[in-house]
C-alpha positions in Angstrom: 85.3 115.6 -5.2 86.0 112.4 -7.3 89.1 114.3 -8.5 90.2 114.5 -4.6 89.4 111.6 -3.4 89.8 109.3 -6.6 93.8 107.9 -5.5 92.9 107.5 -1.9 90.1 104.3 -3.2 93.3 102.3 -4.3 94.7 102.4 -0.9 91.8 100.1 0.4 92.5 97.2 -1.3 93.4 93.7 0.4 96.9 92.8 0.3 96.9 89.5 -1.2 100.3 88.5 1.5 99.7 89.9 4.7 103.3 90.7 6.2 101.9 93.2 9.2 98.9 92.6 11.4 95.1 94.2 12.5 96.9 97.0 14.9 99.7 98.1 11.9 97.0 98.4 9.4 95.2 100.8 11.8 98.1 103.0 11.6 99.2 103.2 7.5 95.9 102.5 5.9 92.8 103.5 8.5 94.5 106.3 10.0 96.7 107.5 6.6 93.6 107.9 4.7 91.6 109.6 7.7 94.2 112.2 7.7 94.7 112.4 3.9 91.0 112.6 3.5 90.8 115.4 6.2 93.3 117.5 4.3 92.0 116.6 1.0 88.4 118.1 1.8 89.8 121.4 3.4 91.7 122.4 0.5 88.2 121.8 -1.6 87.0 125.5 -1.5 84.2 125.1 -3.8 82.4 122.7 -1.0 84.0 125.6 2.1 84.0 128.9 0.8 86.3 131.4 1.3 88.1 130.5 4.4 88.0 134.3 5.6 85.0 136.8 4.9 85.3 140.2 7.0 83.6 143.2 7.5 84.9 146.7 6.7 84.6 150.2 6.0 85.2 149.5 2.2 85.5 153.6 1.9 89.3 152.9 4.0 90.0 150.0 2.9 89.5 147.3 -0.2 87.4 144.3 1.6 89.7 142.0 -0.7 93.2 143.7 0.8 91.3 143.3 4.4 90.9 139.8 3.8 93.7 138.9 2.5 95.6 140.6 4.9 93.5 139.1 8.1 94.3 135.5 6.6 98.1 136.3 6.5 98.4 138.2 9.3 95.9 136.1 11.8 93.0 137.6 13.2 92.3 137.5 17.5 89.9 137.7 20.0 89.4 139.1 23.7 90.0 135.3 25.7 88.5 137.0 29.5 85.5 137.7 26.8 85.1 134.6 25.2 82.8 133.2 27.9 80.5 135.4 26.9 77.5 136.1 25.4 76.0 138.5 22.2 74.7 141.0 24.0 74.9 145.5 23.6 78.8 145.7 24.2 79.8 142.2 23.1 78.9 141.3 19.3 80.2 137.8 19.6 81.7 136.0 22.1 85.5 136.9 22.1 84.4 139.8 20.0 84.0 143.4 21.9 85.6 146.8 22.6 88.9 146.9 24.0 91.6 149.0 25.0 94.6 148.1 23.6 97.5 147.1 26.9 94.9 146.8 29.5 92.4 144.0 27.4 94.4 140.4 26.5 94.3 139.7 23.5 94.4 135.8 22.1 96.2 135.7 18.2 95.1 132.7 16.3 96.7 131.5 13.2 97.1 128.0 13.4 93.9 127.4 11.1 95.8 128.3 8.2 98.1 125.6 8.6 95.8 122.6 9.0 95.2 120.9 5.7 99.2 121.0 5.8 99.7 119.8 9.2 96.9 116.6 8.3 98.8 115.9 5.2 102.2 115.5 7.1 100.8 113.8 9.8 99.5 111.5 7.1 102.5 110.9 5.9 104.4 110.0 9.3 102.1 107.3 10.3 103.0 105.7 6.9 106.5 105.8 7.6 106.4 103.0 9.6 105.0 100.7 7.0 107.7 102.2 4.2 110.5 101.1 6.8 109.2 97.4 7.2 108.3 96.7 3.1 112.0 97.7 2.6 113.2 95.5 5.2 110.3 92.8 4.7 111.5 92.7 1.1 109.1 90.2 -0.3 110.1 87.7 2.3 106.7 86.3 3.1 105.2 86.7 -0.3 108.7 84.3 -1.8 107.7 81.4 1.2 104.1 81.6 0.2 104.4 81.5 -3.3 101.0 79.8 -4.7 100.2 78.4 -1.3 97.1 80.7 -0.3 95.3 79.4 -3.9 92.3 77.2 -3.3 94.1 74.0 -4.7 97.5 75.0 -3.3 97.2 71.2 -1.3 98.8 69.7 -4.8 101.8 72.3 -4.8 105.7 70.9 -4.4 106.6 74.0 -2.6 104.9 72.6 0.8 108.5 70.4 1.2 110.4 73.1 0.4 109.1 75.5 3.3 109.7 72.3 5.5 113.4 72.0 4.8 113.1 76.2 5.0 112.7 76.0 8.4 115.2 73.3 9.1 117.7 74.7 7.9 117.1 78.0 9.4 116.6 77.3 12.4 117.3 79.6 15.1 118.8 82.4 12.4 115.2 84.6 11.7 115.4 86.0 15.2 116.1 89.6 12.9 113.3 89.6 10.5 110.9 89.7 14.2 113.0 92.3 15.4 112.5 94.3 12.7 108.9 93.9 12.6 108.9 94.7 16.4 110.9 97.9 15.8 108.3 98.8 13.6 105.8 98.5 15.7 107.6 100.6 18.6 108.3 103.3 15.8 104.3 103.5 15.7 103.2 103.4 19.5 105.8 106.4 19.9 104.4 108.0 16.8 101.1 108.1 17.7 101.9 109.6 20.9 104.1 112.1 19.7 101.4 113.6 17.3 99.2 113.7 20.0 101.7 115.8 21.9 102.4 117.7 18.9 98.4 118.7 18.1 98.7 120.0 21.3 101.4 121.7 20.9 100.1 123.4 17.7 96.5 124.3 19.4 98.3 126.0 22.2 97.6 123.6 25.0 94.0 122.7 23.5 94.1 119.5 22.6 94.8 117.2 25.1 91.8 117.4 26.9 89.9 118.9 23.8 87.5 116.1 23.0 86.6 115.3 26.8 85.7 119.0 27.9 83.2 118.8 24.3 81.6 116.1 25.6 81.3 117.6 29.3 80.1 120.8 27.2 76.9 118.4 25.5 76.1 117.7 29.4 75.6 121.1 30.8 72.5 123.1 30.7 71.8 125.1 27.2 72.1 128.6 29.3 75.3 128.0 31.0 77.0 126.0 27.9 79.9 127.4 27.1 81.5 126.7 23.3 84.7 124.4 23.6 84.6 124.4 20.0 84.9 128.6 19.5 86.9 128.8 21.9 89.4 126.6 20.4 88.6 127.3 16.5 86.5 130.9 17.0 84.2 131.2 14.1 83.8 135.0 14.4 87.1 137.3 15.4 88.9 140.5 15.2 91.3 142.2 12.5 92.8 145.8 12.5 94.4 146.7 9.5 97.0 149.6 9.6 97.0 152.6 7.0 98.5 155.9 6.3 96.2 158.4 6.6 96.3 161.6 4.1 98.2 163.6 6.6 100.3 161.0 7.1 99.3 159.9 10.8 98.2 156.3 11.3 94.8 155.4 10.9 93.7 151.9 12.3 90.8 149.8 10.8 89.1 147.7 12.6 86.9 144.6 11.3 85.2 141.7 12.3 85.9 138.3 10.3 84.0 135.2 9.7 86.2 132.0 9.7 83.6 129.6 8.1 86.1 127.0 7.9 86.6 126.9 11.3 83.2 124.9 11.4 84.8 122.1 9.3 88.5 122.4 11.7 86.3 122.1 15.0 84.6 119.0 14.5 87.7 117.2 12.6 89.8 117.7 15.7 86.9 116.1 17.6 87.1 113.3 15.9 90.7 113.3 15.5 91.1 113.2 19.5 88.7 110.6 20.1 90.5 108.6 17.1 94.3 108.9 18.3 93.3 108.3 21.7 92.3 105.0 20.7 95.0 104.0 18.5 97.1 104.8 21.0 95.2 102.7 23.6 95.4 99.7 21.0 98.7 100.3 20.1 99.9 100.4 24.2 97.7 96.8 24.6 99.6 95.1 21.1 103.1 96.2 22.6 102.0 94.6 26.2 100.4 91.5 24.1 104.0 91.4 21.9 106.2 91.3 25.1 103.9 88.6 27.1 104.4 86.1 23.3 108.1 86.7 23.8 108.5 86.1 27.5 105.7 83.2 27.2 106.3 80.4 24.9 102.6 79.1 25.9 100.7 82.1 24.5 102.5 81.1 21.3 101.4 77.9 21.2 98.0 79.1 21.9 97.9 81.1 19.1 99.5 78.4 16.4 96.6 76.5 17.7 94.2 79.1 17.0 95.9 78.7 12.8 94.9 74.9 12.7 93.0 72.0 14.4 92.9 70.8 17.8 94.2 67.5 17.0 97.7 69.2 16.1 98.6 70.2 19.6 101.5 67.8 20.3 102.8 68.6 16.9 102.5 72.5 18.1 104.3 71.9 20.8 107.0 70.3 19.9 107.6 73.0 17.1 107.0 75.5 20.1 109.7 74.2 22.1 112.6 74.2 19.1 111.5 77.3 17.6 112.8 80.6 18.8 110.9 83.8 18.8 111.9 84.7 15.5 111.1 81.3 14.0 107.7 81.4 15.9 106.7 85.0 14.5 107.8 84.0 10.3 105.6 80.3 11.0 102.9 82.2 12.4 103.0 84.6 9.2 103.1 82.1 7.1 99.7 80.7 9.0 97.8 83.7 7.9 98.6 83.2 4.2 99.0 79.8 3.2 95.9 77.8 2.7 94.8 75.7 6.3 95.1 72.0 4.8 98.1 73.0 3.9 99.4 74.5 6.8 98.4 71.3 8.7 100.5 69.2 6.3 103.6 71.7 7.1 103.1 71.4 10.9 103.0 68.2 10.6 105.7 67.2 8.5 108.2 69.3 10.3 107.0 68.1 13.8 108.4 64.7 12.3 111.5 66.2 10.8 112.6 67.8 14.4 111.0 64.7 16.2 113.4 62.7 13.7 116.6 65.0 14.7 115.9 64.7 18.7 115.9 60.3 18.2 119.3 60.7 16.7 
């Protein structure tokens, strides 16, 4: 276990420069190593078992060549019996006799592919973070420099970031944009994996963690599993042979899926988890337009970085800087020690207070 889960421990470490925000961190670290961890502990078969154990007439037919071929092949069950219950004709629910043509039968194979489809899911919501540390480039962490140490008040660099920003004025407009794109790339993202899931649970998924809850509501008798239905722990197999006169035989067995146990409550979690990233991402992109289209929320915020005495300072950085001026000050309020962050605002207040007198 420590083996499996020993690299993903470095990935929760503080950045020492912050260049992203609460809402992007969600995304590449909380929900990267969710996923990561998810597909990590399914491939662990000393914790799971064999994913597959069936049942056979081992006189026709090896049980090791049954199970092998069960897990390649995918296994079914009868969906118009999986409402069921164990009963004389019905072993399991979605397990029974059935004619073959006249009974539905319901293939399921997807379980095979789920540590896989965790990992790359993993990796697509890092993407976004890959693209902006390329395009970030050590931007934030070169204006900071030794300015988020305790003593960083006595540093020479605080003048420098003052005639930073006077100089480049008006001309950082694409470092926000770029940090904006980002943050579109992962509000689509996180939608679109919740449209593929359900796309790979045939149609399951979207409503998959609501109709478990409802299923906790209802009464013990008439409960029926959400959880089987969608990730069936008991199913079908029949396994195809010559016979010695050289007519098919078929071979029927029944198959335990103990993984299956592990699959159904991951997804659980998994739809309750996306559909709240996704809610939070939805809010940060309505929050991100109204600080574009609302210089006062901006202000509001710088505010938020320093004391209330600085307000007419604030403002009158508010009013000259652009959106894109606004977004790298405001970074640099998150890293850079307070006192010194006061010094800065009010320095360059004076430098632009300076410019409008002449």
């Amino acid at each position: 276990m420590n083996d499996a889960f020993g690299h993903l421990k470095s990935l929760l470490k503080i950045d020492e420069i912050c260049i992203d925000n609460l809402v992007f961190k969600l995304h590449y670290k909380v929900t990267f190593l969710i996923l990561l961890g998810f597909s990590a502990f399914l491939t662990c078969r000393l914790y799971l078992g064999n994913p597959i154990d069936c049942i056979v007439d081992y006189q026709s037919v090896s049980t090791n060549v049954m199970e092998t071929y069960c897990w390649v092949q995918s296994t079914f069950n009868l969906p118009n019996r999986i409402n069921g219950k164990a009963s004389r004709n019905a072993a399991h629910p979605g397990v029974s006799n059935f004619e073959e043509g006249v009974d539905g039968v319901k293939y399921q194979n997807y379980y095979q592919w789920v540590c896989f489809v965790l990992f790359f899911q993993a990796i697509f919501f890092y993407i976004p973070r890959y693209i902006w540390k390329i395009w970030e480039d050590r931007h934030m962490r070169e204006l900071v420099q030794d300015l988020n140490k305790p003593l960083s008040f006595e540093s020479t660099h605080k003048q420098t970031l003052v005639n930073y920003f006077v100089q480049y004025l008006h001309k950082q407009n694409v470092y926000a944009i770029q940090f904006f794109f980002c943050e579109i790339f992962n509000l689509c993202n996180v939608f679109l994996q919740i449209y593929f899931m359900d796309r790979f649970l045939e149609g399951e998924f979207k409503t998959y963690g609501y109709d478990v809850l409802r299923m906790t509501e209802m009464n013990p008798e008439d409960r029926v599993d959400v959880m089987s239905r969608v990730f069936p722990k008991v199913t079908k197999c029949t396994f195809r042979k010559y016979g010695p006169t050289g007519t098919i035989q078929n071979i029927d067995g029944m198959c335990v899926l103990s993984q299956n146990i592990v699959n159904e409550k991951i997804y659980v979690f998994l739809w309750f988890w996306f559909w709240f990233i996704a809610i939070i991402s939805a809010l940060n992109f309505v929050y991100r337009m109204l600080l574009i289209m609302v210089p006062y929320f901006r202000l509001l915020l710088l505010r938020s970085r320093t004391d209330c005495f600085s307000y007419k300072k604030l403002n009158t950085l508010t009013q000259k800087f652009w959106f894109g001026d606004w977004f790298v000050f405001y970074q640099l309020a998150k890293n850079v020690n307070p006192v010194v962050f006061r010094e800065i605002v009010s320095e360059l207040s004076q430098k632009f207070e300076g410019k409008d007198n002449v």
